[in-house]
TISETOR-312795 format. One line per 5 residues: number of its first residue (from 0); for each residue z, x, y of N, C-alpha, C, O. Coordinates in Angstrom, 2 decimals. Example, Ala and Ser with C-alpha at 12.3 -4.5 7.8 and 13.67 -1.06 7.14 Angstrom:
2
0> 7.80/13.19/-5.69/7.80/12.30/-4.50/7.80/13.20/-3.30/8.46/14.24/-3.32  7.08/12.85/-2.25/7.14/13.67/-1.06/7.87/12.90/0.03/8.04/13.41/1.14
// end
This chain:
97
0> -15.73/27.12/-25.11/-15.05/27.90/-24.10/-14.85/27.04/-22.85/-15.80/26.38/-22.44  -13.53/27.02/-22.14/-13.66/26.16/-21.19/-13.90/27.13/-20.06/-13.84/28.36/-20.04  -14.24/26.09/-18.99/-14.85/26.63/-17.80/-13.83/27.06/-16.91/-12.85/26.42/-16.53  -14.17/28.25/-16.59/-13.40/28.96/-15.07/-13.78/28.11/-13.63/-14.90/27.85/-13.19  -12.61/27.82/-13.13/-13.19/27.48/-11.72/-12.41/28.51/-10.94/-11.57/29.28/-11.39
5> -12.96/28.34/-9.26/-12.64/29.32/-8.62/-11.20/28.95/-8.01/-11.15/27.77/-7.65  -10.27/29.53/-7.84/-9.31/29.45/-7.61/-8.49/28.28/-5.88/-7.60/27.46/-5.64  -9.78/29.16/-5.09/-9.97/28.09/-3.97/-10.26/26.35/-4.26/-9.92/25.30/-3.70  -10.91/26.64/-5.22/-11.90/25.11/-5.34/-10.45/24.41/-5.69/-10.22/23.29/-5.22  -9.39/25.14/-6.60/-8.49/23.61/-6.85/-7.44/23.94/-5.76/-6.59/23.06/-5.67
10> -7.32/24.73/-5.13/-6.82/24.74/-3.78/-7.14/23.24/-2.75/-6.31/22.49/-2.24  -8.39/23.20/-2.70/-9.40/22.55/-1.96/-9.21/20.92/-2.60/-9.27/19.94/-1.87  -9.03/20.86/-3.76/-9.43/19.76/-4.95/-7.70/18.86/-4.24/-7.65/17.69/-3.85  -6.49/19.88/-4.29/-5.46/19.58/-3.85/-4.93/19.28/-2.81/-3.86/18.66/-2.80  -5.55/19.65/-1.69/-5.32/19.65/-0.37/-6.11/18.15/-0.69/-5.38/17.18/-0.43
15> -7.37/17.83/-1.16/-7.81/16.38/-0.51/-7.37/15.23/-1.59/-7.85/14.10/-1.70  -6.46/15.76/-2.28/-6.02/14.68/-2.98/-4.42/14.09/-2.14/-3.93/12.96/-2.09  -4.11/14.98/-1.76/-2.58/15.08/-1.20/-2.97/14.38/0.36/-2.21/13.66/1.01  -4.06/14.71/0.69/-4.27/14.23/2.36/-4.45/12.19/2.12/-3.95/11.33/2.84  -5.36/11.98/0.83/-5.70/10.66/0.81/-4.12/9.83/0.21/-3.81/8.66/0.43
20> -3.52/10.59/-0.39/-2.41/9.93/-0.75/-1.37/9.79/0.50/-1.04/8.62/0.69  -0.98/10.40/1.07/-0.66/10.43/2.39/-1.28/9.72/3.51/-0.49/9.27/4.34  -2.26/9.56/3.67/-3.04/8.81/4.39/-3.22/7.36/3.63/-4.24/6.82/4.07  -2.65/6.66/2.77/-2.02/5.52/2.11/-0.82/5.15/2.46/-0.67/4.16/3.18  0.52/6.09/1.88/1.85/6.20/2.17/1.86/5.95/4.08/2.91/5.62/4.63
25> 0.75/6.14/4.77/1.12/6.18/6.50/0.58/4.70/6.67/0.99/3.95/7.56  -0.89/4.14/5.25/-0.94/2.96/6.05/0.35/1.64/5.56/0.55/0.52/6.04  0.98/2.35/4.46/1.89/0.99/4.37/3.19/1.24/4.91/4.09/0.44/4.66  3.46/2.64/5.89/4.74/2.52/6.41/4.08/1.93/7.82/4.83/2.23/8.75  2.83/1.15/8.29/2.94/1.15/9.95/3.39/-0.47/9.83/3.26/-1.36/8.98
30> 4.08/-0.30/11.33/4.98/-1.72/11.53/4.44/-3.06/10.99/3.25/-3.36/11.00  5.33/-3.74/10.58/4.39/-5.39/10.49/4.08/-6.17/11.53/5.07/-6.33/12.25  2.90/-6.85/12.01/2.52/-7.27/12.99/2.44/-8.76/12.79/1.60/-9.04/11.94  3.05/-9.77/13.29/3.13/-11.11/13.28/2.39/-11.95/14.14/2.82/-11.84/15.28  1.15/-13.02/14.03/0.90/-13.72/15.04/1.81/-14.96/15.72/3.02/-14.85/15.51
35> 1.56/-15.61/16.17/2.20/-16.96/17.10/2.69/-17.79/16.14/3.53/-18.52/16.66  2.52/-18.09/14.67/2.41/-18.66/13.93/3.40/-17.99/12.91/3.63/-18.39/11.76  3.90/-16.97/13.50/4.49/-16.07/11.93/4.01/-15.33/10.87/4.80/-14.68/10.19  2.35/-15.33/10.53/1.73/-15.12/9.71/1.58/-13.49/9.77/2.32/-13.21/10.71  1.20/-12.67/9.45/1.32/-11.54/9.50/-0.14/-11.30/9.40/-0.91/-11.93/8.69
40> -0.47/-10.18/10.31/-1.55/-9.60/10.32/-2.04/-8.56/9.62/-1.65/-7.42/9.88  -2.99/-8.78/8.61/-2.80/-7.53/7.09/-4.29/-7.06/7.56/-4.88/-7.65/8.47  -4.88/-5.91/6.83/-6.19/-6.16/6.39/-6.06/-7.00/5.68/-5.09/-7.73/5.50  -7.90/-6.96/4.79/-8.12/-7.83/3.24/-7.57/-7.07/2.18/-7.05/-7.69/1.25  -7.60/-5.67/2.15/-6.70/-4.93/1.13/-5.17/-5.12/1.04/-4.52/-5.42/0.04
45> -4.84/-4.94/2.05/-3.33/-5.26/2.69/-2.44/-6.48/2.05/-1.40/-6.45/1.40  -3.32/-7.61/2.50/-3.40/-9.28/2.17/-3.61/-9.51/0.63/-3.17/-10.58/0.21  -4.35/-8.49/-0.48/-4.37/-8.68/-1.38/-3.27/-8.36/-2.13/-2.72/-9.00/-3.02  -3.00/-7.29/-1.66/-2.06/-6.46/-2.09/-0.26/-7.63/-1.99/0.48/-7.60/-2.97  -0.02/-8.15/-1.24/0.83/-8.98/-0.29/0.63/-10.30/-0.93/1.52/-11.13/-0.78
50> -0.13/-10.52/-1.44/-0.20/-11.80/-2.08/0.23/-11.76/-3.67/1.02/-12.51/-4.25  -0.53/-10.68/-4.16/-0.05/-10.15/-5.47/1.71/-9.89/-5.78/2.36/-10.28/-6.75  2.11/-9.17/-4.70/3.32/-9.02/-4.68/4.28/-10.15/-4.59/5.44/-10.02/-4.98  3.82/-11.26/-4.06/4.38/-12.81/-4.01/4.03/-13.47/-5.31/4.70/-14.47/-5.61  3.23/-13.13/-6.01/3.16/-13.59/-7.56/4.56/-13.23/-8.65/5.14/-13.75/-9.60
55> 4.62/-12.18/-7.93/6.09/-11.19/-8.73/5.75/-9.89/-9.03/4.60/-9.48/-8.91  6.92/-9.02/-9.52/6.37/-7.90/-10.01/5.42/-7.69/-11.29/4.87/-6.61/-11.51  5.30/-8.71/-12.04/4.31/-8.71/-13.26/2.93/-8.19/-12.63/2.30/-7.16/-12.86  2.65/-9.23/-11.78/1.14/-9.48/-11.24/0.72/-8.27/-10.16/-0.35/-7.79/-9.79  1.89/-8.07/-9.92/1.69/-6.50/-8.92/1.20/-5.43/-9.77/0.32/-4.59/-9.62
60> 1.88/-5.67/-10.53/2.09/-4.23/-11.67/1.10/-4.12/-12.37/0.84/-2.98/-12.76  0.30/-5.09/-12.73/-0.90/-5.47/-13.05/-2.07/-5.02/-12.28/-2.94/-4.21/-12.58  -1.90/-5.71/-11.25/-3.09/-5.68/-9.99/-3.10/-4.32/-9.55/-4.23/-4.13/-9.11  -2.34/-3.14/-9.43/-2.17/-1.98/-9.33/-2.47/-0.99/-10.77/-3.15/0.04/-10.83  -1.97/-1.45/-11.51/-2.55/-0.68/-12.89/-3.79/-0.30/-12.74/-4.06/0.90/-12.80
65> -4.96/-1.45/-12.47/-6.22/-1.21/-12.52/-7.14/-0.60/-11.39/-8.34/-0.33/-11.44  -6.31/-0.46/-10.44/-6.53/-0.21/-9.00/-5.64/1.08/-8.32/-5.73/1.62/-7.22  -5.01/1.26/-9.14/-4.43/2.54/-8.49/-5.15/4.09/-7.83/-4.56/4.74/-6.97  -6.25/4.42/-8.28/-7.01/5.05/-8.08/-7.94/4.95/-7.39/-8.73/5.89/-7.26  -8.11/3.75/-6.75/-8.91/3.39/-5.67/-8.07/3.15/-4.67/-8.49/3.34/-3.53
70> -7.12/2.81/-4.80/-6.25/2.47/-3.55/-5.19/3.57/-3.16/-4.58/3.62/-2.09  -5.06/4.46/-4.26/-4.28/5.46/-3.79/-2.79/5.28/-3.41/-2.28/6.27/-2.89  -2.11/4.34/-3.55/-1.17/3.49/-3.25/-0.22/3.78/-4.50/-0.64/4.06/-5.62  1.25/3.66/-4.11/2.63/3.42/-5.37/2.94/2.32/-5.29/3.06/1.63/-4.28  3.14/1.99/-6.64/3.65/0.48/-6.22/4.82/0.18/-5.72/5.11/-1.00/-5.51
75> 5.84/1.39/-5.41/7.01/1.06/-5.13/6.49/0.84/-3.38/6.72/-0.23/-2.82  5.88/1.84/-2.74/5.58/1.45/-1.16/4.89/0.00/-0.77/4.90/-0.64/0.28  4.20/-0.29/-2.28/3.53/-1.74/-1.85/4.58/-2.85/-1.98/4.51/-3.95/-1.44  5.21/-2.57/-2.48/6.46/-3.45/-2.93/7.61/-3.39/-1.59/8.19/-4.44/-1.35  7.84/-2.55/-0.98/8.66/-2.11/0.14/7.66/-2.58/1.31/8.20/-3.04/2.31
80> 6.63/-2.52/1.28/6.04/-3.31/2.58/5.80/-4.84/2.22/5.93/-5.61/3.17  5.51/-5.28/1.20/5.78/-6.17/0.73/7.71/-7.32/1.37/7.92/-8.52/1.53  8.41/-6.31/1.49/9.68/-6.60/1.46/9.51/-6.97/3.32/9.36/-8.02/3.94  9.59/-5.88/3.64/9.43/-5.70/5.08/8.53/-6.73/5.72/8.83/-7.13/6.85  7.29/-7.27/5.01/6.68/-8.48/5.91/7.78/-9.57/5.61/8.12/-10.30/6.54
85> 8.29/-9.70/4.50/8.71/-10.90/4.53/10.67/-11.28/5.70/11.40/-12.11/6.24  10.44/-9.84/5.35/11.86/-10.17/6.61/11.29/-10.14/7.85/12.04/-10.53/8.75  9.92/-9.70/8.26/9.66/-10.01/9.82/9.22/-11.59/9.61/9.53/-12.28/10.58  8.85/-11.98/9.01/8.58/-13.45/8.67/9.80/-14.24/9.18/10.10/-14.82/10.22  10.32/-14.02/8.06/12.21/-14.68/8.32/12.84/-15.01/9.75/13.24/-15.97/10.40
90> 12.70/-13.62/9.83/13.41/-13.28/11.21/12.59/-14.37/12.44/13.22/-15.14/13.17  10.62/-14.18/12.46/9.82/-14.98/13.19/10.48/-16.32/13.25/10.88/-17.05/14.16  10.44/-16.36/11.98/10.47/-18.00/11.77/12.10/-18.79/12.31/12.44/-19.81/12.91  12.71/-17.69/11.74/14.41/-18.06/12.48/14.66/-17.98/14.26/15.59/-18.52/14.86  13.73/-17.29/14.77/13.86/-17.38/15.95/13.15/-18.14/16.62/13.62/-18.41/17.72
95> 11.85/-18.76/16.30/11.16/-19.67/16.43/11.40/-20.95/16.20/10.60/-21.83/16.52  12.68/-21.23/15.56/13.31/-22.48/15.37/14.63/-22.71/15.82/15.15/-23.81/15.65
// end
């Protein structure tokens, strides 16, 4: 027999699944931040994530397969911030020269 739960509880179960996924989706839409150098200022998650994505989409797709559930992350937003550092890069580097 399967188990009854209470109706609230997956209320509850949903609300904090939807808040952490969202609270992902906000950290890879915030601006890219560049130092003096051009380099971009990531976290270490961020930076992993950003490096993987410079391998190609294989290695992304990969590195996210196994990690998706800890990171809470799509790979299409990691891939789109992914995009976005590299044109503030561009842009750094073109105006810097």
């Amino acid at each position: 027999m399967r188990k009854q739960y209470h109706p609230l509880t997956l209320v509850v179960c949903c609300a904090v699944g939807a808040l952490l996924a969202l609270g992902a989706s906000v950290a890879m839409a915030k601006p890219v931040r560049l130092d003096s150098s051009c380099h971009p200022q990531l976290s270490r998650t961020e930076q992993r994530l950003y490096d993987k994505s410079l391998e190609g989409p294989a290695a992304l797709r990969g590195y996210m397969e196994i990690r998706r559930g800890m990171l809470q992350a799509d790979i299409r937003d990691v891939w789109d911030r992914s995009v976005s550092i590299e044109t503030a890069r561009a842009a750094c580097l073109k105006a810097s020269s």
